[in-house]
Wavefront OBJ file of the C-alpha trace (Angstrom):
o trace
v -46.182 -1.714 -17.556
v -46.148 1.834 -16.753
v -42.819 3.693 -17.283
v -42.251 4.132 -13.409
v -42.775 0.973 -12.679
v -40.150 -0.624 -15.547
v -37.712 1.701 -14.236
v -38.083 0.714 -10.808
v -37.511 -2.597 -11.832
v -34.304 -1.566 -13.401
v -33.325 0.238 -10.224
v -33.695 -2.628 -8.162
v -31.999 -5.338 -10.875
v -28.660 -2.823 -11.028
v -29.090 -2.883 -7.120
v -28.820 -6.528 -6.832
v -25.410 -7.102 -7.960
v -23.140 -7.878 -5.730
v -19.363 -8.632 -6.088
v -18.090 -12.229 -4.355
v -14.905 -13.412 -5.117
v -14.709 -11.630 -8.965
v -14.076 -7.997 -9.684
v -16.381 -6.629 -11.485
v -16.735 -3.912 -14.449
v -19.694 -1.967 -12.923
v -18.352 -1.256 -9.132
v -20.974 -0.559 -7.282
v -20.904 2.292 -5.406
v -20.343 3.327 -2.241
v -22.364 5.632 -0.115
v -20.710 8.181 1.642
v -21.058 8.115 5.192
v -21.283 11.714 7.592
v -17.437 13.012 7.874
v -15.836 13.041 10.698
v -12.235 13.712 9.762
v -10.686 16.778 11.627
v -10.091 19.952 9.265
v -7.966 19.424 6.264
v -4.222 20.674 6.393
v -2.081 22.120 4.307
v 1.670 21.310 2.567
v 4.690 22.877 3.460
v 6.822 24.203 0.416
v 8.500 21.394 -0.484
v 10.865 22.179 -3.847
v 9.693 20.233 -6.873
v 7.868 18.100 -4.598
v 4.627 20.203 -3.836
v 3.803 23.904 -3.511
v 3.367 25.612 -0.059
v -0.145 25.873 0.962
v -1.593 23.207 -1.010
v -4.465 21.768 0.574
v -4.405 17.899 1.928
v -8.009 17.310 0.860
v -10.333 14.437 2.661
v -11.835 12.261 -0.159
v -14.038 10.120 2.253
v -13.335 9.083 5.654
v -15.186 6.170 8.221
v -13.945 3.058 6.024
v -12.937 0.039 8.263
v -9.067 0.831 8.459
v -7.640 1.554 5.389
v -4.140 0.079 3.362
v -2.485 -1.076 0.583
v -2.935 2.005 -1.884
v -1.821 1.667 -5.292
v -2.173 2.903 -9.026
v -4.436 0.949 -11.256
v -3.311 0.746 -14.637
v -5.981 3.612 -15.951
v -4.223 5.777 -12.977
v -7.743 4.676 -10.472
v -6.532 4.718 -6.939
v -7.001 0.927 -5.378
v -6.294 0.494 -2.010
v -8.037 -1.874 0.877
v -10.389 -1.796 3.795
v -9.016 -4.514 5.752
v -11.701 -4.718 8.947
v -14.607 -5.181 6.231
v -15.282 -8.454 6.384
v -12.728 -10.654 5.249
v -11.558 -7.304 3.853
v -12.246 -5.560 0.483
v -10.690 -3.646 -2.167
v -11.950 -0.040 -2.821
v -11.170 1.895 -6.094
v -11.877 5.616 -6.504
v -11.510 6.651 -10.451
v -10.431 10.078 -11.680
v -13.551 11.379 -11.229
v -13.262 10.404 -7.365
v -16.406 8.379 -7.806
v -15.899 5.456 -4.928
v -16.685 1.980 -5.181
v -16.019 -1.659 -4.654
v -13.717 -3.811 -6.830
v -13.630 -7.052 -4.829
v -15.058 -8.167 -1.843
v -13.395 -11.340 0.564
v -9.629 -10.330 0.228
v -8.491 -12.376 2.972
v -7.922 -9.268 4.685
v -5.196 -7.892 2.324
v -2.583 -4.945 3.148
v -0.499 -4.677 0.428
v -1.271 -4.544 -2.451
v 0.861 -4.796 -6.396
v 0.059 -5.778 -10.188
v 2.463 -8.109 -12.046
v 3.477 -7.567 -15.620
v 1.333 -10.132 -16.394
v -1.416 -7.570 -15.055
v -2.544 -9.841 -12.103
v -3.519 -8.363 -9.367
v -1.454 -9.614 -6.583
v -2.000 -9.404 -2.650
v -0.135 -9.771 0.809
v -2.883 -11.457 3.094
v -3.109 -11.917 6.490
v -5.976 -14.063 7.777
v -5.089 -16.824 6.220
v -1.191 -15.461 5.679
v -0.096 -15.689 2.149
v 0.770 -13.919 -0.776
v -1.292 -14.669 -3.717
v -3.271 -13.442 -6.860
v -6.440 -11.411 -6.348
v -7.850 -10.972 -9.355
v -8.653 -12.244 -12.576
v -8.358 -15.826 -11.272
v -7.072 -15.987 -7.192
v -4.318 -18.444 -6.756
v -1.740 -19.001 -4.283
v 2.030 -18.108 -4.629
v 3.627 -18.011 -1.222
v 2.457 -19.597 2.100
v 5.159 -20.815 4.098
v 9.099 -20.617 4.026
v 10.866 -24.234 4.111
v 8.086 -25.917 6.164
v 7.348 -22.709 8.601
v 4.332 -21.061 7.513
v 3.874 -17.477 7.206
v 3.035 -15.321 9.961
v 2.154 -11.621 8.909
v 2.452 -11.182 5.524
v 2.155 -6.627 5.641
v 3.597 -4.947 2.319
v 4.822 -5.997 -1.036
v 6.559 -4.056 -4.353
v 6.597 -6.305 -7.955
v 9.631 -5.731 -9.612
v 10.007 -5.354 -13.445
v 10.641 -9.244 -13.878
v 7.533 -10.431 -11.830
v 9.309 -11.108 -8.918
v 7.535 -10.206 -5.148
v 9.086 -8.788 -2.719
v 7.538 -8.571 0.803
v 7.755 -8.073 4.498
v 6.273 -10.672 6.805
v 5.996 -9.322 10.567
v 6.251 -11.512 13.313
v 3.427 -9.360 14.910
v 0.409 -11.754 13.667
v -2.638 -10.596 14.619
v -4.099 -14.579 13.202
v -1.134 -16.707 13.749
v 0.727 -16.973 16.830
v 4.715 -17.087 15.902
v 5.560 -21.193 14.622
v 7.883 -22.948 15.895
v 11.190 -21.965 13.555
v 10.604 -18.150 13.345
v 12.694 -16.419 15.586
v 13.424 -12.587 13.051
v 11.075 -10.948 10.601
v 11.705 -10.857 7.199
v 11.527 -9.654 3.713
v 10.872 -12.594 1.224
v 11.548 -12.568 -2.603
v 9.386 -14.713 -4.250
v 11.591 -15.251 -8.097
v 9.488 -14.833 -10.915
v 11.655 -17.437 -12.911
v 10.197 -21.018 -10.944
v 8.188 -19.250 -8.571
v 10.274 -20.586 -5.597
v 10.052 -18.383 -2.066
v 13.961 -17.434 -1.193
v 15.005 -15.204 2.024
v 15.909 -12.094 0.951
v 17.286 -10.600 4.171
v 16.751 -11.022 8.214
v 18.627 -7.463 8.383
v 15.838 -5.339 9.228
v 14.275 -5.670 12.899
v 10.684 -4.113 12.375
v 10.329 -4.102 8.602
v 6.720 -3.234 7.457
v 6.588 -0.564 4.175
v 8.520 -1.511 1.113
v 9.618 -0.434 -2.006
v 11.746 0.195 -4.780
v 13.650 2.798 -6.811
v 12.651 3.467 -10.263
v 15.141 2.388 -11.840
v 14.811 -0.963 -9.244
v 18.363 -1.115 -8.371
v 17.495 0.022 -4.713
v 15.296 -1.756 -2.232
v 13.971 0.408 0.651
v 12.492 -0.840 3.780
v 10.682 0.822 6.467
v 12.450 -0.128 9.883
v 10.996 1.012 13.098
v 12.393 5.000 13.061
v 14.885 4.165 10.365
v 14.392 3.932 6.389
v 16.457 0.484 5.397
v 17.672 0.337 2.226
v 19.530 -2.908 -0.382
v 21.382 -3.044 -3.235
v 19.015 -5.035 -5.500
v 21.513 -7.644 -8.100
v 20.477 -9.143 -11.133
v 19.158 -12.497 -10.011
v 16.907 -10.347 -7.617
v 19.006 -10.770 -4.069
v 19.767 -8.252 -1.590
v 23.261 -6.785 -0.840
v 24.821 -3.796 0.909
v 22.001 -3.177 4.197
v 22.768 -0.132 5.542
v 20.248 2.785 6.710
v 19.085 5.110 4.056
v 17.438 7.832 6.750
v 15.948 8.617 9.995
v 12.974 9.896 10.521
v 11.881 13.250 11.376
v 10.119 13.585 14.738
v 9.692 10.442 16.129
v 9.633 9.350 19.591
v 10.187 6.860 21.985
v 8.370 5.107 25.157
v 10.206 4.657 28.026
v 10.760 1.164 27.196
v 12.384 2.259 24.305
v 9.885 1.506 21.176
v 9.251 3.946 18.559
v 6.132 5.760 18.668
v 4.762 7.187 15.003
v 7.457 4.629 13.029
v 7.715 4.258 9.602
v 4.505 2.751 7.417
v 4.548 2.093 4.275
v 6.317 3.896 1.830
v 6.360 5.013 -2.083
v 8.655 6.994 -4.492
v 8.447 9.305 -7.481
v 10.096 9.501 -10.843
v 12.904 11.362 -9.357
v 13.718 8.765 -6.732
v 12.255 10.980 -3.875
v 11.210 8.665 -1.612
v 7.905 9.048 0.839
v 7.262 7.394 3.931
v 3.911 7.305 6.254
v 5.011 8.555 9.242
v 3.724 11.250 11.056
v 2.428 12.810 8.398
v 4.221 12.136 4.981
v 7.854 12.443 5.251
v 9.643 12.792 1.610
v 13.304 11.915 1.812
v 15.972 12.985 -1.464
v 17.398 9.885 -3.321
v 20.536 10.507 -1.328
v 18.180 10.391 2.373
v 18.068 13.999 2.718
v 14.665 14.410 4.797
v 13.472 17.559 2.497
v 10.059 18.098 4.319
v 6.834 16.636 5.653
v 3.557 16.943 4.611
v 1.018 16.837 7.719
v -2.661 14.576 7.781
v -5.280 15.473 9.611
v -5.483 11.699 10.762
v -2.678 9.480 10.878
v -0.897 8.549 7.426
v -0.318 4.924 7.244
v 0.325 4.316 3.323
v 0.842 7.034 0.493
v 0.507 6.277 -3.686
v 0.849 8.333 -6.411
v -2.097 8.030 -9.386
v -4.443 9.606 -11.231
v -4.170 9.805 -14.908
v -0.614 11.783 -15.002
v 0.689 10.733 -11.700
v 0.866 13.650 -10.355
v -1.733 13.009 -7.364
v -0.070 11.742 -4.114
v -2.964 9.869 -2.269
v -2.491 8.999 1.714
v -4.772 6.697 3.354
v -4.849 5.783 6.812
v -7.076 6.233 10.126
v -10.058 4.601 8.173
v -9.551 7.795 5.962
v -8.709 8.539 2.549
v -7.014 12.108 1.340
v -5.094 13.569 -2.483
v -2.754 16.518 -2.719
v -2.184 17.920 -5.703
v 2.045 17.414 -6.259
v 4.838 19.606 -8.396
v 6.337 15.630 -8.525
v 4.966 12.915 -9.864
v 4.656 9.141 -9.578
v 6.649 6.399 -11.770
v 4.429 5.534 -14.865
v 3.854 1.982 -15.178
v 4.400 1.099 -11.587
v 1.566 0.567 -9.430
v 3.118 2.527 -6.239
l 1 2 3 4 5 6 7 8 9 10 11 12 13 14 15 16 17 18 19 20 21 22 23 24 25 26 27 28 29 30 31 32 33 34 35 36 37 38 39 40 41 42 43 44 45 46 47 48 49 50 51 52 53 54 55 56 57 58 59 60 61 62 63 64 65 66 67 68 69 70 71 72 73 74 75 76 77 78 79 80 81 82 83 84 85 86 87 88 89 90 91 92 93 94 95 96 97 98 99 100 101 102 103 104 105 106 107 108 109 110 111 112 113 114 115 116 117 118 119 120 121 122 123 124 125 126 127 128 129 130 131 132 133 134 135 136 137 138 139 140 141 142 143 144 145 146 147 148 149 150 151 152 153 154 155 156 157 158 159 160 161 162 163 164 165 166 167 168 169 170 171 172 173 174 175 176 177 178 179 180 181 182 183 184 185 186 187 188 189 190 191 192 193 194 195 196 197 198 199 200 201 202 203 204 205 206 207 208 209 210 211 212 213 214 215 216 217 218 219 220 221 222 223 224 225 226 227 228 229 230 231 232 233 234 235 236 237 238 239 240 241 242 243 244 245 246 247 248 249 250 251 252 253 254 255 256 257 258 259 260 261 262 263 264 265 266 267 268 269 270 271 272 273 274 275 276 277 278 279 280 281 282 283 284 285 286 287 288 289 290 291 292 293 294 295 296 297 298 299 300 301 302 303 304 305 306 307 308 309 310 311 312 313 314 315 316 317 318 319 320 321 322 323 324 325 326 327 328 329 330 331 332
């Protein structure tokens, strides 16, 4: 066999991998399509939080509506393309080489790793919060007898348990019979058991916690919610943390360019998709935005120091380099 030929072979052998319901260690890569992202933008000055005129730089735009990002454990950015298929996890490594990590998500959105290092999803088209990857199992799919109706965002806590939002919004189940508010569910990492953690907040969607996970924050509408978080993992204390800056309203009253989903850095800063990225002090302080050249829907911090804030969102995917930096250890 001539040497062209064997490695032609070997070309199309590494090209017939594919990834079904396992991740794999090779990710495949993904071609880049033609961009079509508007001109990148640039970051205010933003003390200890980013230096004026840093440049919000497009990674790789035309993915099929993108969610969910997250910090992988080696400080890879994960996040998910919900409209491919029945959706699929994308991972971009330090090197910003992009590729797939799992195909048939269920059409996740958020996205979180246990400290068991499981790799757990909120899923929507059959709603449900479950494991992902290594093995896929279910942990959550209905609430004393109602099912689930839009399972959107989730943040792991320390102990293993799940917190999440669940929209009444479902864009694969109609609203059963017995839901009649939103909510944010806790699933307790001691028997595994799915407990209300509050009703409070009207259009929850983002969430997350405070690094040292005594505060719960919830995106709500134009409004940041935020909880006291007690020992056994329940919620106390709702009250609203901010307000956003620059939002609007219809006539009919509903908020246009509302709070997404949201993430927070070792000083407790906390950033919310919205109109950009707003970043809000510990104490709610709104302390500057950072603008996207498409519209920001969920922002991470990874990379190998944490000190890359990543923003997906209008199929697209952009990193600025920050002044702050993520939580180590926690996956958003």
């Amino acid at each position: 066999m001539s040497r062209t030929a064997a490695l032609l072979l070997v070309t199309l052998a590494l090209c017939s991998t594919s990834l079904s319901s396992q991740a794999q260690t090779g990710f495949p890569r993904l071609p880049a399509p033609p961009v079509k992202s508007p001109p990148d933008t640039t970051a205010p000055a933003i003390p200890g939080v980013v230096a004026g005129g840093t440049k919000v730089q497009l990674i790789r735009d035309l993915f099929q509506s993108t969610e969910g990002p997250i910090a992988m454990p080696d400080g890879s950015l994960l996040f998910t393309e919900q409209d491919a298929g029945d959706g699929r996890l994308v991972r971009i490594d330090k090197d910003g080489n992009i590729s797939t990590f799992l195909d048939n998500t269920n059409r996740t959105i958020g996205l979180g790793y246990d400290p068991k290092g499981r790799l757990i999803g909120a899923q929507s088209n059959i709603p449900r919060i479950g494991v992902l990857h290594p093995a896929r199992m279910t942990l959550a799919e209905s609430f004393e007898g109602v099912p689930l109706v839009a399972p959107n965002d989730l943040v792991i806590d320390k102990r293993g348990g799940i917190y999440f939002t669940d929209q009444l919004g479902g864009r694969f189940r109609p609203v059963p019979a017995g839901r009649t508010r939103p909510m944010i569910f806790y699933v307790r990492p001691e028997d595994g058991k799915l407990v209300k953690a509050s009703d409070a907040v009207d259009r929850p969607n983002g969430i997350t916690l405070s690094p040292d996970e005594k505060v719960l924050y919830a995106a709500n509408g134009d409004t940041i919610s935020a909880f006291d978080v007690q020992p056994d993992g329940t919620l106390r204390n709702f009250r609203t943390f901010a307000t956003l800056a620059g939002t609007t309203r219809t006539a009919q009253g509903e908020v246009q360019g509302g709070a997404d989903s949201m993430c927070v850095d070792e000083a407790g800063r906390v950033y919310v998709a919205a109109g950009g990225v707003q970043v809000f002090s510990p104490q709610g302080q709104h302390l500057g935005t950072i603008p996207t050249p498409l519209r920001a829907q969920a922002p991470a911090f990874a990379g190998p120091d944490r000190k890359t804030l990543y923003v997906v969102g209008g199929g697209a995917v952009y990193k600025i380099a920050m002044l702050a930096r993520g939580v180590q250890g926690r996956a958003k």
